[in-house]
Backbone as JSON Lines, residues from 0, in Angstrom:
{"i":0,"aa":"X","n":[61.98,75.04,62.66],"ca":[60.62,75.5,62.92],"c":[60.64,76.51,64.06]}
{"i":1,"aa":"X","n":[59.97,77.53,63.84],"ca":[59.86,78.29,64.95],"c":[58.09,78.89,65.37]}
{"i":2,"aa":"X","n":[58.32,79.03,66.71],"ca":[56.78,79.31,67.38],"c":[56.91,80.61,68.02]}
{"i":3,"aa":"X","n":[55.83,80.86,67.61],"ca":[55.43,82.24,68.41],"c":[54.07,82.29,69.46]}
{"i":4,"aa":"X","n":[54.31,81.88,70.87],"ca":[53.16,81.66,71.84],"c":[52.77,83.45,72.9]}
{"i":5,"aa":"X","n":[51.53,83.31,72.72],"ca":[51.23,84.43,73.2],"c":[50.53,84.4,74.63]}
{"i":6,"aa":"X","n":[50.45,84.98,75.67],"ca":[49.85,85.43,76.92],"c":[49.04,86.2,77.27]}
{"i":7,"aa":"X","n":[48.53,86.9,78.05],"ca":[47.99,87.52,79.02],"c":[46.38,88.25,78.44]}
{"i":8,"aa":"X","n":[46.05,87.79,77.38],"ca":[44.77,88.76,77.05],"c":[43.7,88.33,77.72]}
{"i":9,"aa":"X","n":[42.27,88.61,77.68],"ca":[41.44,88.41,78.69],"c":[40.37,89.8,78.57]}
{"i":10,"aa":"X","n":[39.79,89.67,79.88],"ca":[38.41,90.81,79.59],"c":[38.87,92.04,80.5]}
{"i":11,"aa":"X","n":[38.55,93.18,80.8],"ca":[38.92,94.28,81.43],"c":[37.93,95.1,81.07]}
{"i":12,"aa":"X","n":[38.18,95.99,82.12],"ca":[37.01,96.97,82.37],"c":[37.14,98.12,81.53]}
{"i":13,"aa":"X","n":[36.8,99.12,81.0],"ca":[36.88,100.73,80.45],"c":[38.12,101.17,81.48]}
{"i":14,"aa":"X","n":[39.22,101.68,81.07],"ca":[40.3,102.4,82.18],"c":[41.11,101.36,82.47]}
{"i":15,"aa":"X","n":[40.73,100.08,82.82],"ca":[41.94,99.32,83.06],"c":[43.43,98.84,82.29]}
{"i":16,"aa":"X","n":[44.07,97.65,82.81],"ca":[45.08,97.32,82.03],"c":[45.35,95.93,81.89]}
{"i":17,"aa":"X","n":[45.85,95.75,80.63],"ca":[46.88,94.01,80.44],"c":[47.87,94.26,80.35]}
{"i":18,"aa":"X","n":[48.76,93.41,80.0],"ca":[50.21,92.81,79.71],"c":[49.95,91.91,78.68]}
{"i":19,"aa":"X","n":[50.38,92.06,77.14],"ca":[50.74,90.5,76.53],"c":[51.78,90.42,76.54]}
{"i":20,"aa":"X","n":[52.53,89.03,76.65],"ca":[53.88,88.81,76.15],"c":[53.9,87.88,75.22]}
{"i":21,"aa":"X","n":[54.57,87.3,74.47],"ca":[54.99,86.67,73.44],"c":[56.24,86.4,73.0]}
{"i":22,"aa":"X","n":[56.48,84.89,73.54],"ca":[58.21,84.18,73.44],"c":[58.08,82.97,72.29]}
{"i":23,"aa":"X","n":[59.36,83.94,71.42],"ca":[59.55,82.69,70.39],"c":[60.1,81.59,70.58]}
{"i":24,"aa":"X","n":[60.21,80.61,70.07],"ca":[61.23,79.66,70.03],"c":[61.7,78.58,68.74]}
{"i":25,"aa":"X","n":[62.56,78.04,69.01],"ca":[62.77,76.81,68.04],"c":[64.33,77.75,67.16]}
{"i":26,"aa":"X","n":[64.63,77.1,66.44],"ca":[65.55,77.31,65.46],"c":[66.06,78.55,64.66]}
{"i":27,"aa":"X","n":[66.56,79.98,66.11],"ca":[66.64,81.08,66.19],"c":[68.09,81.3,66.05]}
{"i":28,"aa":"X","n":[68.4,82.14,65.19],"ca":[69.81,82.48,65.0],"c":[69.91,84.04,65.68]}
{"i":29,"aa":"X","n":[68.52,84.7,65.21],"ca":[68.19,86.32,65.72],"c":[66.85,86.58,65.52]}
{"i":30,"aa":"X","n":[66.69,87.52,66.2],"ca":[64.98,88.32,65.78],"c":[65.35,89.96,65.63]}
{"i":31,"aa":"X","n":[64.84,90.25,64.44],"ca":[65.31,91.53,63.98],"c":[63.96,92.06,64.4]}
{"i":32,"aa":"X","n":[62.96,92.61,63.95],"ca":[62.13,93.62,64.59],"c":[61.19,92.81,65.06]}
{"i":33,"aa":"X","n":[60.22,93.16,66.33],"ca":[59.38,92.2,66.47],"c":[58.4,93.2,66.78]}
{"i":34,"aa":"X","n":[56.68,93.03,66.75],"ca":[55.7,94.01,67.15],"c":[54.46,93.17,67.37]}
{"i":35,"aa":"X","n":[53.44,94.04,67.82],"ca":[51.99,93.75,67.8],"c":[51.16,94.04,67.24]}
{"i":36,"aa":"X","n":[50.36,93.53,66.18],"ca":[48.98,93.75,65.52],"c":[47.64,93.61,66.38]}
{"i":37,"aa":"X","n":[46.45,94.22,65.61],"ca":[45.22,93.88,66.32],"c":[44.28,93.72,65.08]}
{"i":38,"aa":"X","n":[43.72,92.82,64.91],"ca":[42.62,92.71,63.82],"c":[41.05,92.41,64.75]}
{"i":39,"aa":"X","n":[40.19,93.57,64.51],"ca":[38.79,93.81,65.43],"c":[37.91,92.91,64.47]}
{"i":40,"aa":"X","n":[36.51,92.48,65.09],"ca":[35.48,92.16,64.02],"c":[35.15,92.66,63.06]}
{"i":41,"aa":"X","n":[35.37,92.15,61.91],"ca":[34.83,93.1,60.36],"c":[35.84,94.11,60.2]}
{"i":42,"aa":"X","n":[36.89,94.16,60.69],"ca":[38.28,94.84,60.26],"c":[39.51,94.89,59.27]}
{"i":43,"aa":"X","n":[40.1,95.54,59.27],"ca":[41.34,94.86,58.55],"c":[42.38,94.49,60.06]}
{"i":44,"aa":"X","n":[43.63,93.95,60.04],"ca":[44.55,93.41,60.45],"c":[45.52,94.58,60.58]}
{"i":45,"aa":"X","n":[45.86,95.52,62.16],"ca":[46.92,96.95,61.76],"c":[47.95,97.11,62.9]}
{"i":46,"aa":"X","n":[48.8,97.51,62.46],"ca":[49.53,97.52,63.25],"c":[49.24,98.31,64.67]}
{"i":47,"aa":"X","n":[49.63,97.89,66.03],"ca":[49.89,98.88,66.78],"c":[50.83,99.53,67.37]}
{"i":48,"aa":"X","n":[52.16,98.14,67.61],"ca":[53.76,98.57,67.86],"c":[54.39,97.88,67.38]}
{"i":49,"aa":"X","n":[55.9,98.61,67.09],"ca":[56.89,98.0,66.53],"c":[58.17,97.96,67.6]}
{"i":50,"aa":"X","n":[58.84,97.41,67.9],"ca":[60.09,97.72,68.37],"c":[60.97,97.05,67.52]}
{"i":51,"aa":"X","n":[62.37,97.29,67.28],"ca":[63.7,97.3,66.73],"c":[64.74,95.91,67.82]}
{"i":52,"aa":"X","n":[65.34,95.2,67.23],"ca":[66.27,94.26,67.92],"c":[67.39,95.31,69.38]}
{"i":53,"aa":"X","n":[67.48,96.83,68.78],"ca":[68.16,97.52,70.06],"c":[67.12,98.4,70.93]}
{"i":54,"aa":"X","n":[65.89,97.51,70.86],"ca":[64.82,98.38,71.36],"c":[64.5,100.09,71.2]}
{"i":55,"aa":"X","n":[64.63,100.2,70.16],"ca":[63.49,101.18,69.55],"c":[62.11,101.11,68.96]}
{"i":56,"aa":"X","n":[61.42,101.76,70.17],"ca":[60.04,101.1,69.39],"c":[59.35,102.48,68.4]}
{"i":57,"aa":"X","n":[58.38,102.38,68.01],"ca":[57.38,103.09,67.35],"c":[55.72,102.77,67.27]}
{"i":58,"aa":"X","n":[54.87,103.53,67.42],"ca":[53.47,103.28,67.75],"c":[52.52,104.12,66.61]}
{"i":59,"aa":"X","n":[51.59,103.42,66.58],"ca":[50.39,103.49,65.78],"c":[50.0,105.13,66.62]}
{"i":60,"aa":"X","n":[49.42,106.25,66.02],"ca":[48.7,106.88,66.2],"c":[47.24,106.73,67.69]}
{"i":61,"aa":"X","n":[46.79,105.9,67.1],"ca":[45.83,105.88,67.91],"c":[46.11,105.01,69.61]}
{"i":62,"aa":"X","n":[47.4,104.78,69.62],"ca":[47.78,104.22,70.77],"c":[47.92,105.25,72.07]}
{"i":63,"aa":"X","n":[48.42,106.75,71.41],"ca":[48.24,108.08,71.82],"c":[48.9,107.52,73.33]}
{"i":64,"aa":"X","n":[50.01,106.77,73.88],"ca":[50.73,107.39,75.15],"c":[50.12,106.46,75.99]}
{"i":65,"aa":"X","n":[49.32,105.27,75.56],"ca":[48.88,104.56,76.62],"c":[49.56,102.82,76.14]}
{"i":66,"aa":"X","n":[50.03,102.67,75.47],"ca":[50.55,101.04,75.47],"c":[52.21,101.42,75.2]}
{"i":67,"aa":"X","n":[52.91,100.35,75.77],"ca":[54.4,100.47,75.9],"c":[54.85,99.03,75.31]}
{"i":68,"aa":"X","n":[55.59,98.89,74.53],"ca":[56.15,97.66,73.76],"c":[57.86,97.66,74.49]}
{"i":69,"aa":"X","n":[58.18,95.88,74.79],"ca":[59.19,95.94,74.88],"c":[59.71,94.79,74.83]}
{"i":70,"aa":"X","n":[61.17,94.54,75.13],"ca":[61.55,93.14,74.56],"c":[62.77,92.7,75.56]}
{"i":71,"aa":"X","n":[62.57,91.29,75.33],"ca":[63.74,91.07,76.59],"c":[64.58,90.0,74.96]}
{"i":72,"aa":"X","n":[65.66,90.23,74.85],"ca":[66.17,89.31,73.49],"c":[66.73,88.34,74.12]}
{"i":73,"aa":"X","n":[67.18,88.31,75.56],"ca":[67.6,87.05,76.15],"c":[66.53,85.98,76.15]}
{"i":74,"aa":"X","n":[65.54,86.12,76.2],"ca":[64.44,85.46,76.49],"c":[63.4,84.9,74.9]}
{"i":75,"aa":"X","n":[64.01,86.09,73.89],"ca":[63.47,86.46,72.79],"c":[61.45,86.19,73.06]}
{"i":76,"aa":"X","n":[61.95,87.59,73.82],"ca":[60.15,87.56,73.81],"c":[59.92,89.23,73.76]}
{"i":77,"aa":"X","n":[58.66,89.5,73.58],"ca":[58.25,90.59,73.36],"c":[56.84,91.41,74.25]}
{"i":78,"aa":"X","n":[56.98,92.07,74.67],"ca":[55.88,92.36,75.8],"c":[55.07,94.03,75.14]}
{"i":79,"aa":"X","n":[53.78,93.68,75.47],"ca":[52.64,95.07,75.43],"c":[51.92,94.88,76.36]}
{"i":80,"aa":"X","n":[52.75,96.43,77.15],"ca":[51.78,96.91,77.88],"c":[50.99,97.76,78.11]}
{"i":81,"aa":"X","n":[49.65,97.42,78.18],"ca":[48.33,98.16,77.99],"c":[47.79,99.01,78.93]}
{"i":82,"aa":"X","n":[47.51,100.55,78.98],"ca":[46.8,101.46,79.57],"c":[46.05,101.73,79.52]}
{"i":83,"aa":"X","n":[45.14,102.38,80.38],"ca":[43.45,103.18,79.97],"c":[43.0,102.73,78.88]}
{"i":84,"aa":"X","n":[42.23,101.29,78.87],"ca":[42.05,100.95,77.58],"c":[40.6,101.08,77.69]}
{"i":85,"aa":"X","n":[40.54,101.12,76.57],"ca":[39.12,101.78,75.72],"c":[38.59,100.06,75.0]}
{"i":86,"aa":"X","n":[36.9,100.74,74.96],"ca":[35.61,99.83,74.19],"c":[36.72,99.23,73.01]}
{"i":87,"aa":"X","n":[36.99,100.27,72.37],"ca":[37.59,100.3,70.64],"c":[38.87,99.72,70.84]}
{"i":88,"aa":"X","n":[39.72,99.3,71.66],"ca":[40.68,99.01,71.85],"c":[40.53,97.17,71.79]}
{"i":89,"aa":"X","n":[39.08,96.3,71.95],"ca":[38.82,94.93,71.49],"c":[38.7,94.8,70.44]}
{"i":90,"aa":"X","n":[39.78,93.87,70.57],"ca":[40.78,93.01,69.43],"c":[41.21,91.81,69.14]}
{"i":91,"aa":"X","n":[41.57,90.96,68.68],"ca":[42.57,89.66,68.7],"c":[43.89,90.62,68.57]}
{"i":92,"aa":"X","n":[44.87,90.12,69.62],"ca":[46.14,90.44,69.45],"c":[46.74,89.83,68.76]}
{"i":93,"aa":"X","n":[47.6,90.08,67.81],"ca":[48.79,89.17,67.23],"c":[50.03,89.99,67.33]}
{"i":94,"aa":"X","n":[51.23,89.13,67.58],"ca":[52.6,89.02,67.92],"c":[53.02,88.67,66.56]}
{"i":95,"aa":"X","n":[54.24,89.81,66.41],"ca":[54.68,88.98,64.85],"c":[56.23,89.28,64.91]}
{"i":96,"aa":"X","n":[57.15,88.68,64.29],"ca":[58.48,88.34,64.64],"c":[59.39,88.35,63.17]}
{"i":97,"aa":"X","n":[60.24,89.11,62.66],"ca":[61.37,88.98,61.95],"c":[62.2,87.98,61.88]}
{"i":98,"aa":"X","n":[62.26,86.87,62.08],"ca":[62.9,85.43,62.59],"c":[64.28,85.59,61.64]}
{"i":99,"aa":"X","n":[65.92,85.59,62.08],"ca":[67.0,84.9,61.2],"c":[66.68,83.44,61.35]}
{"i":100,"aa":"X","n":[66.03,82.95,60.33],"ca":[66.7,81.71,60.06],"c":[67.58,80.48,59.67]}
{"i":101,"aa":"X","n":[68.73,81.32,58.71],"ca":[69.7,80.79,57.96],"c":[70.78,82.02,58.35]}
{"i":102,"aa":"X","n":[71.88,81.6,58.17],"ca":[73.31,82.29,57.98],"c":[73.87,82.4,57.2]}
{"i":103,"aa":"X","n":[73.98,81.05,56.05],"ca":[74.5,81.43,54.57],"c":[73.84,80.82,53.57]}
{"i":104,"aa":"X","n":[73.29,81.47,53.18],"ca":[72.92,82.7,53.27],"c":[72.01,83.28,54.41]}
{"i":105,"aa":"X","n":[71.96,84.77,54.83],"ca":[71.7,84.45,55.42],"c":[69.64,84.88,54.9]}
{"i":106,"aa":"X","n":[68.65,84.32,56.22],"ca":[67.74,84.08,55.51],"c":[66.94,84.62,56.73]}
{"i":107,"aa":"X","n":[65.68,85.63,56.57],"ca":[64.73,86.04,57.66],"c":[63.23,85.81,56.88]}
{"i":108,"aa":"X","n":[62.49,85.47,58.16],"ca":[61.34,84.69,57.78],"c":[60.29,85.56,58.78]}
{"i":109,"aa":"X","n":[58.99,85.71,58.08],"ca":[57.9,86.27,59.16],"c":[57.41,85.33,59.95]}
{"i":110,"aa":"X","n":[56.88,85.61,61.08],"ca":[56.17,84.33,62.15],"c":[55.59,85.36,62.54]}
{"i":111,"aa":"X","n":[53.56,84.62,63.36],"ca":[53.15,84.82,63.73],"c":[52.69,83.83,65.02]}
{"i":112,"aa":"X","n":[52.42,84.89,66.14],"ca":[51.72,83.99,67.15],"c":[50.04,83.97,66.99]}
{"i":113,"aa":"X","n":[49.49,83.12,67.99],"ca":[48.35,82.34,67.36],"c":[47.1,83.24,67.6]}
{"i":114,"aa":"X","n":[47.32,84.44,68.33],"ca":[46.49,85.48,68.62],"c":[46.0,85.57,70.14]}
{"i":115,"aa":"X","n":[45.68,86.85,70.5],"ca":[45.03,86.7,72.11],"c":[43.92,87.57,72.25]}
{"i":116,"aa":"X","n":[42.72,86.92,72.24],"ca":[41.42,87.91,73.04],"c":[41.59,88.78,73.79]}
{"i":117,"aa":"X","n":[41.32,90.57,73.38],"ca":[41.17,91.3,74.77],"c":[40.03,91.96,74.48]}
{"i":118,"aa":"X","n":[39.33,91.83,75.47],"ca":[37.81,92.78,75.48],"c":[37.82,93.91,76.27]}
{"i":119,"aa":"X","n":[37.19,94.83,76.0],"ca":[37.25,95.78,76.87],"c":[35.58,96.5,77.17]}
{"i":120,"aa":"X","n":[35.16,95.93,78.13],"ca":[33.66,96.32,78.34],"c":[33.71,96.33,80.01]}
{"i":121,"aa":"X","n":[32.66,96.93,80.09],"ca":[31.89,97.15,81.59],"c":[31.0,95.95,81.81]}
């Protein structure tokens, strides 16, 4: 079984910043790509970053130079950090994870963490 627990979301002002992080655990052989989603009220569910197991990340368009994704694999956790964030930028965060779970064969599984509130108002 494996878990995906998430951190740091909360309320913030227009311009300010968070940090989420998100550490897996349980019955980990590897984590191949891991990233962050945001699904808003009356939305669909979209991506915003991806990073790669040798830390290469990639970003959503509309993230435009203000959130930074990164990963510590010793720790197997995954961190977004948030800039000049905007009204439109409140969301439920979700953390989602490439999990190896088997070796022979070998076997990778999706996981999600349980989501994190960030608001962004005055």
């Amino acid at each position: 079984q494996v878990q995906l627990v998430e951190s740091g979301g909360g309320l913030v002002q227009p311009g300010g910043s968070l940090r989420l992080s998100c550490a897996a655990s349980g019955r980990i052989f590897a984590i191949h790509a891991m990233g962050w989603y945001r699904q808003a009220p009356g939305k669909q569910r979209e991506l915003v970053a991806l990073i790669t197991s040798s830390g290469y990340p990639t970003y959503a368009t509309f993230v435009k130079g203000r959130f930074t994704i990164s990963r510590d694999n010793a720790k197997n956790t995954v961190f977004l950090q948030m800039n000049s964030l905007e009204p439109d930028d409140t969301a439920v965060y979700f953390c989602n994870a490439a999990v190896v779970i088997g070796l022979s064969p070998m076997t990778e599984s999706d996981y999600w963490g349980q989501g994190s509130q960030v608001t962004v108002s005055s």
